[in-house]
FIKOLZA-1660 file (N, C-alpha, C; in steps of 0.1 Angstrom, whole numbers, plus 5000, padded with zeros to 4 digits):
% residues 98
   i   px   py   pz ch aa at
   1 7135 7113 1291  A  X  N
   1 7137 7127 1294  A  X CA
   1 7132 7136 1283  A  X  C
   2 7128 7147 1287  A  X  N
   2 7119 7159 1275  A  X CA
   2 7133 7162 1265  A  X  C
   3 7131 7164 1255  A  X  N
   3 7140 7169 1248  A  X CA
   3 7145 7188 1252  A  X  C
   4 7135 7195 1257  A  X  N
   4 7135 7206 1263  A  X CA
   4 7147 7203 1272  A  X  C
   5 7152 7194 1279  A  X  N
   5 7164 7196 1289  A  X CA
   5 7175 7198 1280  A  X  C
   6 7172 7197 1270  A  X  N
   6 7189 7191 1260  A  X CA
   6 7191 7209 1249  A  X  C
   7 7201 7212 1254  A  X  N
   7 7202 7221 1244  A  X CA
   7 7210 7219 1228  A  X  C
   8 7203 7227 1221  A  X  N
   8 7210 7222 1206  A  X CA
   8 7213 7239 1198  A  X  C
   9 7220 7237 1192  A  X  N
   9 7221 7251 1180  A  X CA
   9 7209 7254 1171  A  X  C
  10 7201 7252 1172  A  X  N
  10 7188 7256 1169  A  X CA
  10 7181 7263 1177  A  X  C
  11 7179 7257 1190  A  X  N
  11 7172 7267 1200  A  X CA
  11 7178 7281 1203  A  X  C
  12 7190 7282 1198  A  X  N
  12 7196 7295 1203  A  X CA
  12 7198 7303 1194  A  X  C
  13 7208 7316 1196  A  X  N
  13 7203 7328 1185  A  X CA
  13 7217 7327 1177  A  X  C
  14 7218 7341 1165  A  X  N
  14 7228 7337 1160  A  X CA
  14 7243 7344 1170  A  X  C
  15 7255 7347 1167  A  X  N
  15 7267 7347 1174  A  X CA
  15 7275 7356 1169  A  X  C
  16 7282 7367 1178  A  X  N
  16 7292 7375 1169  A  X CA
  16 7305 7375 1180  A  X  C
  17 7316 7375 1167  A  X  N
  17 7328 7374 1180  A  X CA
  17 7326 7385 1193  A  X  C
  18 7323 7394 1192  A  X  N
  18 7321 7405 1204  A  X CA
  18 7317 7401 1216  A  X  C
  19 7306 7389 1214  A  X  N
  19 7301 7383 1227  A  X CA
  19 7308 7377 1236  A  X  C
  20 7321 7378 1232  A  X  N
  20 7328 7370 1241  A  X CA
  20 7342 7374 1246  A  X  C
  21 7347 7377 1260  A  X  N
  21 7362 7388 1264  A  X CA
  21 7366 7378 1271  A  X  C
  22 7378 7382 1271  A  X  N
  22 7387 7378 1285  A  X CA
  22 7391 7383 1293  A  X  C
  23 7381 7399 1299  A  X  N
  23 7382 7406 1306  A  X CA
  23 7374 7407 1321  A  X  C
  24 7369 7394 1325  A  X  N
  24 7361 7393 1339  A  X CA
  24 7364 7381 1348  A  X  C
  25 7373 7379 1353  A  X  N
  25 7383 7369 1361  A  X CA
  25 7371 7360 1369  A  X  C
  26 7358 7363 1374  A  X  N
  26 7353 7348 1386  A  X CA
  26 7337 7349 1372  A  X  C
  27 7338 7354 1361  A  X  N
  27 7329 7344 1352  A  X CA
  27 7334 7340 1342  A  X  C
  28 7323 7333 1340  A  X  N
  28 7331 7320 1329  A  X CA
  28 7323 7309 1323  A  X  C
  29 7327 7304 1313  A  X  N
  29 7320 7293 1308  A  X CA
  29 7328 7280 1308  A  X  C
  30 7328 7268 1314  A  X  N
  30 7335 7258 1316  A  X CA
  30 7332 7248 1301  A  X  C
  31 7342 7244 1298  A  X  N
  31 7340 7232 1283  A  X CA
  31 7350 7226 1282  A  X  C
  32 7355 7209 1285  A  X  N
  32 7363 7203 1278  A  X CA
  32 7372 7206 1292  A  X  C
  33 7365 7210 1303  A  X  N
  33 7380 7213 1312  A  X CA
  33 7385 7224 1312  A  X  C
  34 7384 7233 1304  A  X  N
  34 7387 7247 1303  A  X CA
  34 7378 7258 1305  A  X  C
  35 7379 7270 1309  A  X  N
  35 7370 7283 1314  A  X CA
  35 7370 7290 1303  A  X  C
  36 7368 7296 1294  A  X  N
  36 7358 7305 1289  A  X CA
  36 7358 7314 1296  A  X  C
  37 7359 7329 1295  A  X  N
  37 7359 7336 1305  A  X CA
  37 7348 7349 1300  A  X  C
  38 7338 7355 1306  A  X  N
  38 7330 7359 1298  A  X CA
  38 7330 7373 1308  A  X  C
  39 7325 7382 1301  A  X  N
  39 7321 7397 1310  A  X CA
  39 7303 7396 1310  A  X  C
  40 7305 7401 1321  A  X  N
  40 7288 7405 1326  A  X CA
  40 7282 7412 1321  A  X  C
  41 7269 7410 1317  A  X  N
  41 7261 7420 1308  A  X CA
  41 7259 7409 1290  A  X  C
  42 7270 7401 1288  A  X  N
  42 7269 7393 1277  A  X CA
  42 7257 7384 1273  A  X  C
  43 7251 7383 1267  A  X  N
  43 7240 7373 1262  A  X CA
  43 7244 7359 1260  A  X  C
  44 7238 7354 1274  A  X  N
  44 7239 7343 1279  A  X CA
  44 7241 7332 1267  A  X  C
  45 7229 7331 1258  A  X  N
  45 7222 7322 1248  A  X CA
  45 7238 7322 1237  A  X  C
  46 7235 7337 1234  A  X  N
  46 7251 7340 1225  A  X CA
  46 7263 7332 1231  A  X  C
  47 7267 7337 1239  A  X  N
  47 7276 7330 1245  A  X CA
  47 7278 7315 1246  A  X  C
  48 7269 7311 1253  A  X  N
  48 7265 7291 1253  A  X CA
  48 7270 7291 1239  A  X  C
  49 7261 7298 1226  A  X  N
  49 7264 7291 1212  A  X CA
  49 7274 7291 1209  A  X  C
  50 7281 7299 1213  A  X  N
  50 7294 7307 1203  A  X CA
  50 7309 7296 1213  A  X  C
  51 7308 7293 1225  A  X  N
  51 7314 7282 1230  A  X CA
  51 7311 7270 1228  A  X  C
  52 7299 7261 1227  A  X  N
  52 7296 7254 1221  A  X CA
  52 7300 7250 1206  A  X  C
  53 7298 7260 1196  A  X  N
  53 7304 7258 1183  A  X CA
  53 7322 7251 1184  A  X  C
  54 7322 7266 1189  A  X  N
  54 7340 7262 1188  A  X CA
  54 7344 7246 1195  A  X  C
  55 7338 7241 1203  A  X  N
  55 7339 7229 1213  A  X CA
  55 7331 7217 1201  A  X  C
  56 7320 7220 1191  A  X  N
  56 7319 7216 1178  A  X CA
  56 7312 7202 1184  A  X  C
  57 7300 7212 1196  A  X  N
  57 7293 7200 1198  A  X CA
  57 7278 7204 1197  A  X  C
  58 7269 7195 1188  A  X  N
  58 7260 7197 1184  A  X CA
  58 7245 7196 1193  A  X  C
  59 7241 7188 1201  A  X  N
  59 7234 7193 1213  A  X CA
  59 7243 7192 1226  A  X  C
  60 7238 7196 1237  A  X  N
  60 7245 7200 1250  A  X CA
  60 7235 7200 1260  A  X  C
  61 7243 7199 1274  A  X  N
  61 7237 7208 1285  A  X CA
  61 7242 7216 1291  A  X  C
  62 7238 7226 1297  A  X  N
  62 7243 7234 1301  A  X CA
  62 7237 7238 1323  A  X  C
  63 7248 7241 1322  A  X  N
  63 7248 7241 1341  A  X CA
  63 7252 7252 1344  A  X  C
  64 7244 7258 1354  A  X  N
  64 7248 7272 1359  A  X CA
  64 7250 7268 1376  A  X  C
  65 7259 7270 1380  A  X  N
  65 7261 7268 1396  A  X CA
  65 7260 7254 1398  A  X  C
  66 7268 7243 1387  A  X  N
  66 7260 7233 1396  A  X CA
  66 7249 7223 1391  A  X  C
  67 7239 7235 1383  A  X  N
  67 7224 7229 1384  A  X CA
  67 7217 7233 1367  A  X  C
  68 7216 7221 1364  A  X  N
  68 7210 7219 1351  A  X CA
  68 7196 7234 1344  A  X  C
  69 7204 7239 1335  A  X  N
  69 7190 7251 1327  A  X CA
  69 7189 7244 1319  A  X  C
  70 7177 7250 1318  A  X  N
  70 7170 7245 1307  A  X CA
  70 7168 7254 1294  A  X  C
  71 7167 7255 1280  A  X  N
  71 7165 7266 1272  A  X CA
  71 7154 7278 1274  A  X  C
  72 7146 7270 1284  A  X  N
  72 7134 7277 1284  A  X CA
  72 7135 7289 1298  A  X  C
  73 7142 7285 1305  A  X  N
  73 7147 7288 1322  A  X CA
  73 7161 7294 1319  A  X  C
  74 7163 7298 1310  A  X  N
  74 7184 7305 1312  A  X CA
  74 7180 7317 1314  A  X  C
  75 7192 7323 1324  A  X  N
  75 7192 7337 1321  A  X CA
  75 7189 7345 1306  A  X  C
  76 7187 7355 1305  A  X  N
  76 7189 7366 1292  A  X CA
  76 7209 7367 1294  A  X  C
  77 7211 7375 1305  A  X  N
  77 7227 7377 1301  A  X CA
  77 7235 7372 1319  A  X  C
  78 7244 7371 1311  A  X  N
  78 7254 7361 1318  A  X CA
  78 7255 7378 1333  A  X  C
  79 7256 7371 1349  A  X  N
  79 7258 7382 1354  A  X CA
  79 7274 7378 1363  A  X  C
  80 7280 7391 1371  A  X  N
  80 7292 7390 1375  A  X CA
  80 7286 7372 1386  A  X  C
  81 7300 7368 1383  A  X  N
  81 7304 7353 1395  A  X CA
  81 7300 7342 1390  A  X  C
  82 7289 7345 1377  A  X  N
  82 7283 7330 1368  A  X CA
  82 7292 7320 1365  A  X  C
  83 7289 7311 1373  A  X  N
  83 7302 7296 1370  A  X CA
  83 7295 7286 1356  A  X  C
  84 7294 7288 1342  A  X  N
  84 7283 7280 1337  A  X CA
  84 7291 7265 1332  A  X  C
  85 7289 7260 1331  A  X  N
  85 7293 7245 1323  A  X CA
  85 7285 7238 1314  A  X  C
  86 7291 7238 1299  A  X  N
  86 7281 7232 1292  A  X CA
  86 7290 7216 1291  A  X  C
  87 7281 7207 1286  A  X  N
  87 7290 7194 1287  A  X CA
  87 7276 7185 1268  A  X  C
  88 7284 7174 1266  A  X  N
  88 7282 7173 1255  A  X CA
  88 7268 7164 1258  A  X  C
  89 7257 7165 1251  A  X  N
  89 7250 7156 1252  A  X CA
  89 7246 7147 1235  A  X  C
  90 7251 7137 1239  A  X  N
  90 7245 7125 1223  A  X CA
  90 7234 7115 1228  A  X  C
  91 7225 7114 1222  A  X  N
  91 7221 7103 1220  A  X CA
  91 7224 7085 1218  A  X  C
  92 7218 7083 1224  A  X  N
  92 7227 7065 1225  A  X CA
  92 7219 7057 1211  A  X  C
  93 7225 7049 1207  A  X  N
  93 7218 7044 1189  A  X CA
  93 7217 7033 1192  A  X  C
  94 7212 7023 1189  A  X  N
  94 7212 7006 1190  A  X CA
  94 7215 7004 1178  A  X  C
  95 7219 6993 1177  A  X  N
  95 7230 6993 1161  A  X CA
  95 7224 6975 1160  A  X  C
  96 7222 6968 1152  A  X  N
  96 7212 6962 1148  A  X CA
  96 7227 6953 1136  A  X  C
  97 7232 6942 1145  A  X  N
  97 7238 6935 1137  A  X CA
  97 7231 6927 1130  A  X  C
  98 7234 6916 1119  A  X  N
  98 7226 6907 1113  A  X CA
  98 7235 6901 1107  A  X  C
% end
């Protein structure tokens, strides 16, 4: 797979608490099982990071309705009804006993 599917805290911008309310009931950012609840007009990228951090996962993907963005394909800002879900993505290691 391209590494372009995988999002990480690098590709995105920096984060201020403001980016993020709990004042818009059907959007939201899904993580760990829990919603995130975000208002419309918020910066998408911001947002993804600033949930991501706190969830204290280092690359990710991220799903809007469903269906896999990519960094290059996300919205600019999050709009009313946005269901997003980021989930964690690691790398698999071969470990090399002897």
């Amino acid at each position: 797979m391209s590494e372009e599917l995988f999002w990480d805290q690098d590709s995105l911008v920096e984060v201020s608490e403001e980016d993020l309310s709990d004042g818009t009931l059907n959007t939201f950012i899904r993580v760990n099982g829990s919603d995130v609840k975000v208002d419309p007009g918020v910066s998408f990228a911001k947002a993804i990071k600033n949930v991501a951090i706190d969830a204290e996962f280092g690359k990710f993907r991220v799903f809007l309705d469903n269906k896999e963005v990519k960094p290059s394909n996300a919205p600019s800002t999050f709009e009313a009804g946005m269901k997003v879900e980021i989930r964690p993505y690691d790398k698999a290691a071969i470990a090399y006993v002897e």
